[in-house]
N, C-alpha and C positions, 0 to 999 in steps of 0.2 A: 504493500500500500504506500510506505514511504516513498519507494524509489519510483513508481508513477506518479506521486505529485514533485517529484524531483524531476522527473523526465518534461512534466507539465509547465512547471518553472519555467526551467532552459527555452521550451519552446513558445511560450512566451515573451522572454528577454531577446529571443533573435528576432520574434513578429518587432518589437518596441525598436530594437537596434535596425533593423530591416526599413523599418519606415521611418525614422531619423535619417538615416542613411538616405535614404530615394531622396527626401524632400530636400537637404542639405545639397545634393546634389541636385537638383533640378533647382531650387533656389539661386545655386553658383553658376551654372550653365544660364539660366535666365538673365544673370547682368553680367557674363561676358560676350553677347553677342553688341556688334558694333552699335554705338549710341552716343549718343553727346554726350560729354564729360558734365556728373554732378553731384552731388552729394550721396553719401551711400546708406542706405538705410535701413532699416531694423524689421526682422520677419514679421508678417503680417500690416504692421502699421506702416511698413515704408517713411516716407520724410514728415509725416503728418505734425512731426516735432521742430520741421525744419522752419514753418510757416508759423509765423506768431498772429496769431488769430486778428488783436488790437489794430495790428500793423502789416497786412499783409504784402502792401506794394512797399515798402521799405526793405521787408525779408525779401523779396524777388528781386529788388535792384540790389539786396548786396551780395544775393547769390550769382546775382550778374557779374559784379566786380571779380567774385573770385573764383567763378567758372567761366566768362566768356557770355557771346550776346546770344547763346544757346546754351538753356541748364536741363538737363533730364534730372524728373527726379518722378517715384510711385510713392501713391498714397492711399492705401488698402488695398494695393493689388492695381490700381486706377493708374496707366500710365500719363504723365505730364512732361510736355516741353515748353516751358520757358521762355520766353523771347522777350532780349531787351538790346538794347541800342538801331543804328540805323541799316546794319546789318540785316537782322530779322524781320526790319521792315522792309527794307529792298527785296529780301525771298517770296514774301508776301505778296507782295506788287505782281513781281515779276512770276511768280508761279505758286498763286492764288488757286487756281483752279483745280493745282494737284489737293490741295491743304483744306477743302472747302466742304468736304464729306462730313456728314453726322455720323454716332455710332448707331449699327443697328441694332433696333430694340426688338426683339422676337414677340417678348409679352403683349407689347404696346401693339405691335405691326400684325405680325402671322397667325398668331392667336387669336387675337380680338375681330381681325377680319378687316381692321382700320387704315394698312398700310396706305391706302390712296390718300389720308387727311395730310394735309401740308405740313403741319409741324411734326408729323413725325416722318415724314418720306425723307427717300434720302438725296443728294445732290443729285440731279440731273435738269433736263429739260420741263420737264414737267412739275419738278419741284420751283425751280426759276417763274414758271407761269400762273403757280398757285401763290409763291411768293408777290408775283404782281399783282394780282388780282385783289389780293388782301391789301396790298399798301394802296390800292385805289380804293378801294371799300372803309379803310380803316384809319384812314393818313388825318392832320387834323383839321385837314381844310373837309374832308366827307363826313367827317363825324359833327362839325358846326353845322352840317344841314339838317343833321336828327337833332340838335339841342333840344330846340321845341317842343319837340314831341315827348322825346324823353322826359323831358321838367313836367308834360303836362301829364304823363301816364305817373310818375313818380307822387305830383300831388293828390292824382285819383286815388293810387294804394295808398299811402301815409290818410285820405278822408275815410276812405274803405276800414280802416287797422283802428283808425279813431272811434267809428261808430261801431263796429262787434269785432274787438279785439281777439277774442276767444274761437278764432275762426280764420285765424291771419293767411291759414296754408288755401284757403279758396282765393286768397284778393294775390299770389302768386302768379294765375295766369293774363 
């Protein structure tokens, strides 16, 4: 009886060692592939400690100073690049188009059946079109043509809420 929970032990401490081992290793293999020189930071939380909450464009230009106008740095696993001087605003400029992709959101997109809504699609043509659409709909010389209206249905519900308060979720539509 002893010596199988002896045997049990051991093969325990090699699963614990075994997967120390893998993550350690894919942790280290994860920040030596090529990247921009930046701070290096702590399993799971990444640079989270790098960024002072109070101050955060202070902490990003003096990580500029001491990495260059490109800082990589992760933050829960979340990767971040950096960009400070006129450097990274020239890459911008000049090849905007590669850098201009959102990430894909599967839950948001695939799942829910939504991927056509604008704010969540991802860069292309069609995202560009819904992006116009909306800043013609929504810009603030279109929304001073609903003021009106909006102030007048506004003081309906606030008259509605006044007279049978106890009933507010009907004066909703």
């Amino acid at each position: 009886m002893a010596h199988s929970s002896l045997q049990a032990a051991t093969v325990l401490q090699g699963l614990v060692f075994g997967a120390v081992a893998l993550y350690t290793y894919h942790y280290a293999r994860r920040h030596m592939r090529s990247r921009p020189p930046g701070p290096t930071g702590y399993p799971i939380i990444g640079n989270v400690l790098d960024l002072q909450r109070s101050r955060e464009g202070d902490s990003i230009a003096a990580l500029g100073k001491l990495y260059g106008d490109v800082v990589y740095m992760e933050v829960f696993g979340s990767p971040f690049v950096l960009l400070n001087g006129q450097g990274a605003i020239d890459l911008l400029d000049k090849r905007g188009q590669l850098y201009s992709d959102r990430p894909h959101l599967p839950m948001a997109a695939d799942f829910s059946g939504m991927a056509d809504l604008t704010p969540i699609m991802r860069y292309g043509e069609k995202f560009q079109f819904g992006r116009r659409l909306m800043n013609q709909a929504l810009s603030t010389r279109a929304v001073s043509k609903w003021e009106q209206g909006i102030a007048g249905e506004s003081r309906a519900m606030l008259r509605n809420l006044h007279q049978s308060p106890t009933t507010f979720v009907n004066h909703l539509n």
